[in-house]
C-alpha positions in Angstrom: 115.8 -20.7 95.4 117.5 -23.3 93.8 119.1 -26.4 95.4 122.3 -28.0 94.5 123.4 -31.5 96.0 126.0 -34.3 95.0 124.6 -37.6 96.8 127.5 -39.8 98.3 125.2 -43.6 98.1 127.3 -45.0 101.5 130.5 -44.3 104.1 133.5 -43.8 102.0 132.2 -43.6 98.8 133.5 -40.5 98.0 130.4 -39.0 95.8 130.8 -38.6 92.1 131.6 -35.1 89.8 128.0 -33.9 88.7 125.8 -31.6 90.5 122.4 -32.2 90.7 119.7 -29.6 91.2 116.4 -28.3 91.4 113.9 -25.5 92.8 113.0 -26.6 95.8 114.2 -29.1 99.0 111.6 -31.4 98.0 113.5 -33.1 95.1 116.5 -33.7 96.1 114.6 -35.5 99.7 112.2 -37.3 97.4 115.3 -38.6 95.5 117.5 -39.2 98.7 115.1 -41.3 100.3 114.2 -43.2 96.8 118.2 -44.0 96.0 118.5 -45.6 99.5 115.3 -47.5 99.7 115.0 -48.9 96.0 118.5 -48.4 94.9 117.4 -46.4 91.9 115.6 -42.9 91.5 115.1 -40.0 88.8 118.6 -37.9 88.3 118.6 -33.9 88.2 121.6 -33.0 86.6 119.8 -31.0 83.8 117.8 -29.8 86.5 113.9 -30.9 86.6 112.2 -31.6 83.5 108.4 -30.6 82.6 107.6 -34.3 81.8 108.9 -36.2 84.3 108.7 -39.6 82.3 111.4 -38.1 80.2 113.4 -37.2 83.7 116.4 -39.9 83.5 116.5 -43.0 86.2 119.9 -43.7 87.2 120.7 -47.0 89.7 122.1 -46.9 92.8 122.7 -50.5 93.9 125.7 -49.6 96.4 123.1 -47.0 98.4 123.1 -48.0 102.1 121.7 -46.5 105.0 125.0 -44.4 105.9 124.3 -42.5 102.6 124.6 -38.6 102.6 123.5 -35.8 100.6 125.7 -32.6 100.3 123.7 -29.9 99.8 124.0 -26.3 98.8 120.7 -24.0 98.4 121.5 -20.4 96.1 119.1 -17.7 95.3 118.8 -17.3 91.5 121.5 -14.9 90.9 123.9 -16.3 93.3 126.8 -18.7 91.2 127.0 -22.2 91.1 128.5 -24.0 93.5 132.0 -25.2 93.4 132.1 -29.0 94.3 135.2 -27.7 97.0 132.4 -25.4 98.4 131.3 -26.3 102.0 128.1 -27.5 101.1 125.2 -25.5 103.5 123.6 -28.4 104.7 124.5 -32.2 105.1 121.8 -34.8 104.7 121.6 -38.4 106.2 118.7 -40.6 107.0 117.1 -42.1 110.1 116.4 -45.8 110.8 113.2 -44.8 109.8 114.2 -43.5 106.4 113.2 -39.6 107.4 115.7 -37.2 106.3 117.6 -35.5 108.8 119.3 -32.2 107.8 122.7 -31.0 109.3 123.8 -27.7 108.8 127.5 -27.7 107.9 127.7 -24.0 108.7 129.4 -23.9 112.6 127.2 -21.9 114.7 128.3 -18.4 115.4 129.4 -18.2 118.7 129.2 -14.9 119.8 
């Protein structure tokens, strides 16, 4: 599987033009919860590197606690995402800084 998500770093801050990704769901939370709490964290938008003191730190200094991650999750011959997509999955945080994962997908009402 590979995971796909644009990080938006508060409420009406629209999230910026790069995709992010990597191979699993514990990146991008790692990362979600790092951007809020120390307004800076490792970026994954060539994906994750083998030495990750190479992986680029980028700083998020507007990141608040109404930050969201938009996330998509593709097997590995599915196509990339479209940024217009409706992401799978949207992320926010608790008071607690635990991610809490909303499916963006309505529920089929049958």
């Amino acid at each position: 599987m590979t995971v796909y998500w644009v990080f938006e770093p508060r409420t009406g801050l629209q999230a910026g033009g790069a995709l992010e990704f990597a191979p699993n769901l514990a990146v991008p939370s790692s990362a979600f919860q790092k951007r809020v709490k120390d307004k800076a964290s490792r970026v994954y938008y060539d994906g994750v590197v083998r030495l990750p003191k190479q992986q680029a730190v980028e700083d998020f200094p507007s990141a608040d606690g109404s930050a969201r991650m938009l996330v998509w999750r593709r097997r590995a011959t599915d196509p990339v995402p479209a940024l217009t997509e409706p992401p799978d999955e949207v992320w926010t945080l608790s008071s607690g800084g635990r991610v809490i994962r909303h499916s963006s997908v309505p529920a089929n009402k049958g």
